[in-house]
N, C-alpha and C positions, 0 to 999 in steps of 0.2 A: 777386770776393771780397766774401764780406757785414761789416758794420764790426768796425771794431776790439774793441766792448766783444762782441758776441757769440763769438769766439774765446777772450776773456776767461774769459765765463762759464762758454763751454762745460769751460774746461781745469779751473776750479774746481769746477765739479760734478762733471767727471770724478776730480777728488783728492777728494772726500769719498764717491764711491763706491769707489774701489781702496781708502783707508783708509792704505795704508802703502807703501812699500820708492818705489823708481824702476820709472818709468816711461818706455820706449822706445817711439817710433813710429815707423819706419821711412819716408822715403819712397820712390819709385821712383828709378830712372837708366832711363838711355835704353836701346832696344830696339834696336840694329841688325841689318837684315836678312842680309844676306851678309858684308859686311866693315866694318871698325868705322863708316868714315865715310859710307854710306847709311843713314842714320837712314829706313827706307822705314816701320816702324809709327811711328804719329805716339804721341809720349809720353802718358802719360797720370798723372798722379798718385796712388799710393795714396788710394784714400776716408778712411779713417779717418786720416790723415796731415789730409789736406784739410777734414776736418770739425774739426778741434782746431787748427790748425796752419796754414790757409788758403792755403797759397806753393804755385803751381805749379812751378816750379823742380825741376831734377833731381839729386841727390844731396845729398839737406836729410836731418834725420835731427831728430825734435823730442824732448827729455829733459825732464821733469818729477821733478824732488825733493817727493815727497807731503808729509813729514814739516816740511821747512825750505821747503817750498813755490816753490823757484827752480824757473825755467825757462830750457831754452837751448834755443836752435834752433842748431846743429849743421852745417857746409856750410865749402864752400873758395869762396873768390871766383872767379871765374870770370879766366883772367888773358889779357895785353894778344891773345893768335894768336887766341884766342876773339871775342874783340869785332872783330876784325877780319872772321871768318868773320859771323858771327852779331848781331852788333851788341851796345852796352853793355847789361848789365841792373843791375837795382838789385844793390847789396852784399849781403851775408849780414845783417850790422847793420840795415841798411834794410827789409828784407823783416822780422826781426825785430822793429824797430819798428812797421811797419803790423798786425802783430798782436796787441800787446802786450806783446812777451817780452824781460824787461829783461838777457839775456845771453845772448852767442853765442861760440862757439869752432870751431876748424880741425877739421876730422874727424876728424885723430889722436890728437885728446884725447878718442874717443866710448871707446876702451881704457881711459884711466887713470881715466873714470868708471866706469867697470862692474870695470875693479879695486879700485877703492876699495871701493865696495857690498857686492861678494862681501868681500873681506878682513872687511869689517862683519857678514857674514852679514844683510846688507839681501837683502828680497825685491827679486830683477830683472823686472817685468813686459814681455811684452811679446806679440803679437798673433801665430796659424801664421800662415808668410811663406807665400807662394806663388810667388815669385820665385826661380831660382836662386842671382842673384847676391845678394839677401839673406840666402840660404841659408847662402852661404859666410862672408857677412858676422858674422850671429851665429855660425856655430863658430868663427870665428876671435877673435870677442870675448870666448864665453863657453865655448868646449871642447864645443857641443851638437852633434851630427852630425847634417846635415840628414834624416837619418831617425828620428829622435830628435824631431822639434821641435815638430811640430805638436800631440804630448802634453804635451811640454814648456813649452808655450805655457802663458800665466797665463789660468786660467777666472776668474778675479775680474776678470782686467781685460775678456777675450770678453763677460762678462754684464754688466759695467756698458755697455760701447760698445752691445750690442745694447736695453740699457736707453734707453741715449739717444735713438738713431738710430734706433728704431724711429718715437717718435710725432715728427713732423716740426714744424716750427715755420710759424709765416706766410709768412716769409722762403722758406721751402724749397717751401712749397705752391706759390708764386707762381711758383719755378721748373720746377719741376714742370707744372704750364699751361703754360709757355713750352716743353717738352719737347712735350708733345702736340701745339705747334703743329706743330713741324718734324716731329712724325709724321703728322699732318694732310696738310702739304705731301708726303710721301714715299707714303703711301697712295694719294694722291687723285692723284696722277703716273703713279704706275704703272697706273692705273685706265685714265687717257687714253691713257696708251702700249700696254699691251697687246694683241696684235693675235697672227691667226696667221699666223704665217710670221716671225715675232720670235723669235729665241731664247731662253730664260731669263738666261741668263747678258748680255744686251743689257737688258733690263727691269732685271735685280740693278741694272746697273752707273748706271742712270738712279737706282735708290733712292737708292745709297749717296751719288750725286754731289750729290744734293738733299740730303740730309742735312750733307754737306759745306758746301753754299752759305747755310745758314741755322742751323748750328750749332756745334758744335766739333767732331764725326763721329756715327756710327752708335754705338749703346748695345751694341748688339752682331752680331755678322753674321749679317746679312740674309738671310731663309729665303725664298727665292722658287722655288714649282715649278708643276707637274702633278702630279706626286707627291705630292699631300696627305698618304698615310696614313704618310708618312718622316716624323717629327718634326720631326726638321732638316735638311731637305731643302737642299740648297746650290744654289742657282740652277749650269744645267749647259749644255752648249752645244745640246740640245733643243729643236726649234721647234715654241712654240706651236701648238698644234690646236684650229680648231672643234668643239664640244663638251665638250672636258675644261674642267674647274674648274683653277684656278691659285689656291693658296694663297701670299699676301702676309706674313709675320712679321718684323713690324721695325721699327724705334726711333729716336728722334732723340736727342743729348746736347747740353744748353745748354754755353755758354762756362764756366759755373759744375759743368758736369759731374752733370749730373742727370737722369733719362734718362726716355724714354716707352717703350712697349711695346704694339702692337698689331697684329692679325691682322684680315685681312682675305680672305674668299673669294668668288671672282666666276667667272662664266663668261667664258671667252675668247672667246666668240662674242657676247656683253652680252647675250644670253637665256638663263636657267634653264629645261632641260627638268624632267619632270614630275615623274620622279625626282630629279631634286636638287633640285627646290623641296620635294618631301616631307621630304628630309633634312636641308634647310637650315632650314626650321621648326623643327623640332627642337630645333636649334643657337640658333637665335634664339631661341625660347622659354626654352629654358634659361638663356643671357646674362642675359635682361631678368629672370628671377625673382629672380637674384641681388640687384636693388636694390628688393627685397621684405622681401626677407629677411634682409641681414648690417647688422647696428648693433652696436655696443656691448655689452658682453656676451655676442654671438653667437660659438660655437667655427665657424671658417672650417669645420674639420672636418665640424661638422654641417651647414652650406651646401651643401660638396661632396657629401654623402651627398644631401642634398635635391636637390638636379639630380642623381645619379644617378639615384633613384625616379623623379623627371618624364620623362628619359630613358628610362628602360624601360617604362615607361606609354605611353610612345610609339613606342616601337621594336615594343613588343607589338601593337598598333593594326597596325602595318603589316605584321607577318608577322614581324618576326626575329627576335623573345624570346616565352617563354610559359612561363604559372606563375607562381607567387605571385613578387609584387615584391619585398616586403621579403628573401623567402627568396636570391630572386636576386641581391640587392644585397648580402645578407649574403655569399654565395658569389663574390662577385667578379665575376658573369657579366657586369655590364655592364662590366669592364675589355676584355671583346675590341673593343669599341667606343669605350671614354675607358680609355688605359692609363695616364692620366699625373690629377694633382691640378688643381682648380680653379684654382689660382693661390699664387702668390708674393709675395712682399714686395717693393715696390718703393721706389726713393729715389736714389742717386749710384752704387747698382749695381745693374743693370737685372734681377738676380737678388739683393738688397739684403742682404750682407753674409753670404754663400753662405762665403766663404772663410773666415767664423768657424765653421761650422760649424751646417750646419742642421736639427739638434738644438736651438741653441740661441737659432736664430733664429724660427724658425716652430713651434715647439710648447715645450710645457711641461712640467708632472706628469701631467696630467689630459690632454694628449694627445698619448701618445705614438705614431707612428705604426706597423701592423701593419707591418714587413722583410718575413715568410713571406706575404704574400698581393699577388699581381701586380698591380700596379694601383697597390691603397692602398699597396704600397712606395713608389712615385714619388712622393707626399703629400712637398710641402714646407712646406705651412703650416696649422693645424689650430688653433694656439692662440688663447684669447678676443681678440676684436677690439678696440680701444680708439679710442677718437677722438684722429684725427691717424695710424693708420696708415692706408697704401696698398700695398693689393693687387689682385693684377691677377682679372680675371674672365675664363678662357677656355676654357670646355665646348668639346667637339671630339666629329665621330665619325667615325671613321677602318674602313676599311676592308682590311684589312691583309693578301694573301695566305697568306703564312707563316706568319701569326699561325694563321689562320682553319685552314690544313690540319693546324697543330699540334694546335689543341685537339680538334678532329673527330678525327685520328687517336687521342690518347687517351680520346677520349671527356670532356672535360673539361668541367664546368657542360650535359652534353646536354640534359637536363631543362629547363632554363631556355633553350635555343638553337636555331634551326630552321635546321639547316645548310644546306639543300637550299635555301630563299629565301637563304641568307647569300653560298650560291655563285652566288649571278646578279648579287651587288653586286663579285665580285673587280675588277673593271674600274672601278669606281668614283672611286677615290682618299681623299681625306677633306677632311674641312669643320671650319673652326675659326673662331671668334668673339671677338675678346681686347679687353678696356679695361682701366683703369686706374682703380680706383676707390679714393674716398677716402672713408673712415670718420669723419663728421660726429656731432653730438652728437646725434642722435635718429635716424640711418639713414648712409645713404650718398648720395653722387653717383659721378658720371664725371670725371674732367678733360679739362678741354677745351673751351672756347667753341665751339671749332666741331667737331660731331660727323663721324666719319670716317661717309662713306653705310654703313650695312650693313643697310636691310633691303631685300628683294628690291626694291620698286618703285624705292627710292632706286639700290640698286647700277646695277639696269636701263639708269635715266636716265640 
């Protein structure tokens, strides 16, 4: 937990951006897996709960009065069969106090506040849940059906949080480094471990444990394959092979719940042949232009189009695109290759605050993303960069069978695509390159003291 006065601040600046009515933050309750008392996923705290509200604790619920400016944090004490299983924790008052919040009440008075409100025709803010049992929680408070909600949800209070939480403070940066380490750690394990005749699903299980032993868990699950050109490939019971690539995607979460995110591709065999070092250049190249190019003022948008250009500058070079670049990047054609966006917004959700809606996270007026064109649909973040966000940088080129026989069957971008070399890559798989970078006042860096190996000689080694 970071101190008491920054909670403080942050709940005050969150009331002078909403402006008016109350304010609900929801946090989590616990996940059990099959039956109530195997808690088997481990809890996790709503973020924006956490960013205002600081208490890990499960069924906290935090209210803001904008107008008369109280605050309550909201929870049932925990009683004596609890402490017995589980051991004492602090009171509901107490966890209150450590963040500055000068009143608290039982949960069943979170009703006779939000009746009060509406009776007032007070605006009710409050964030789309994405939890079921939150779900039920506001129709039962406020008549909303959870199909109903997520429009229902207050966009003053969506854009001031994505206001906030976007440019990150010292505090958060710092953990943020501390995320990259225990990605550090998880990357550079699986490097040592991977071998053939090793399963994927035996490597996963070495990430996620490392992640475990040096954080609070994995930011999100861990994409470990052969199967490069699958997105999110799930580590499967497959035994690694000499010569395929095995693509690494995955993350560490600090105690503080702030996460890293990176990708890493290696040969299973620790030699790149000739063809995947041609391909993996590529990759690599494109990564490192990225901290050329994105500073302040820069639309990510435009970054992403700029490593598409360099990418088919390149892909043309070797046979597999041809014809004017700009034409082709206009057409989409390099998506048979990168279907997805340079990167994302990172912070305490490893896809950073995706569940507000990201529309409202990753772009603006001035960019909003093409839905009708495959590829730039996938675009989750395009809006002007600012110092103090973090986003991630992760060019790919994937080789995708399905993909490759759709477009050829229709004839799709042919112009711009030499199918005939494209089909001697279907065996291939795909290659990805992912960091974490932070947008500093006159460019960018990386996070992370210690750089995960990624270029060939390094991986090699």
């Amino acid at each position: 937990m970071f101190s008491k006065e920054t909670y403080i601040r942050r709940r005050a600046e969150l009331k002078r951006l909403v402006g008016n009515g109350v304010i609900i933050l929801f946090g989590n309750n616990e996940s059990p897996c099959n039956y109530p008392n195997n808690a088997y996923y481990p809890f996790r705290q709503d973020s924006s709960f956490l960013y205002y509200f600081g208490q890990k604790r499960d069924g906290l619920v935090g209210v803001i009065d904008v107008e008369n400016g109280t605050e309550t944090l909201i929870g049932d004490d925990i009683d004596i069969e609890d402490i017995v299983w589980y051991g004492s924790v602090d009171s509901v008052a107490d966890m209150a106090a450590q963040i500055g919040v000068a009143h608290t009440a039982p949960m069943k008075e979170l009703k006779t506040i939000v009746d009060k409100a509406t009776k007032q025709g007070r605006a009710i803010h409050f964030l789309p849940p994405y939890r079921h049992d939150t779900m039920i929680q506001i129709h039962d408070l406020m008549g909303i059906h959870p199909s109903q909600q997520r429009s229902a949800a207050s966009l003053t209070l969506i854009k001031a949080v994505v206001k906030m939480r976007s440019t990150k403070e010292q505090q958060e940066i710092e953990e943020l480094e501390r995320a990259s380490v225990i990605g550090y750690q998880m990357h550079t394990t699986a490097m040592r471990t991977a071998r053939a005749g090793l399963s994927e699903k035996y490597v996963g299980g070495i990430i996620d444990g490392t992640a475990n032993a040096y954080g609070a868990k994995v930011s999100f699950a861990t994409i470990f394959t052969q199967h490069g050109e699958i997105m999110h490939g799930i580590p499967t019971n497959d035994l690694l092979e000499d010569g395929r690539l095995a693509l690494c995607d995955c993350g560490g979460e600090t105690q503080e719940h702030y996460c890293s995110d990176h990708t890493r591709t290696f040969p299973v065999s620790g030699r790149f042949t000739q063809r995947q070092r041609e391909i993996y250049s590529i990759v690599e190249d494109c990564h490192d232009y990225v901290l050329e190019v994105a500073r302040p003022g820069v639309k990510y948008m435009d970054v992403h189009f700029a490593v598409c250009r360099m990418m088919t500058d390149r892909l043309k070079a070797l046979g597999l695109m041809k014809g004017d670049t700009e034409e082709a990047v206009k057409a989409g054609a390099h998506a048979l290759f990168l279907p997805h966006g340079l990167g994302h917004m990172m912070g305490m959700d490893v896809h950073d605050m995706e569940g507000l809606g990201q529309i409202y996270v990753g772009f603006d007026e001035e960019t909003r993303p093409n839905l009708e064109q495959f590829g730039t649909n996938a675009l989750r973040m395009g809006r002007r960069l600012e110092e103090g966000f973090v986003v991630t940088d992760e060019p790919g080129i994937y080789f995708i069978p399905d993909l490759i026989d759709d477009w050829r069957t229709k004839g799709h971008c042919e112009e711009f695509l030499c199918f005939d070399k494209i089909e001697t890559y279907k065996d291939f798989g795909g290659i990805r390159i992912e960091d974490d970078v932070l947008i500093t006042a006159d460019g960018c860096r990386f996070l992370g003291e210690q750089r995960i190996p990624y270029h060939i000689e390094e991986l090699e080694k």
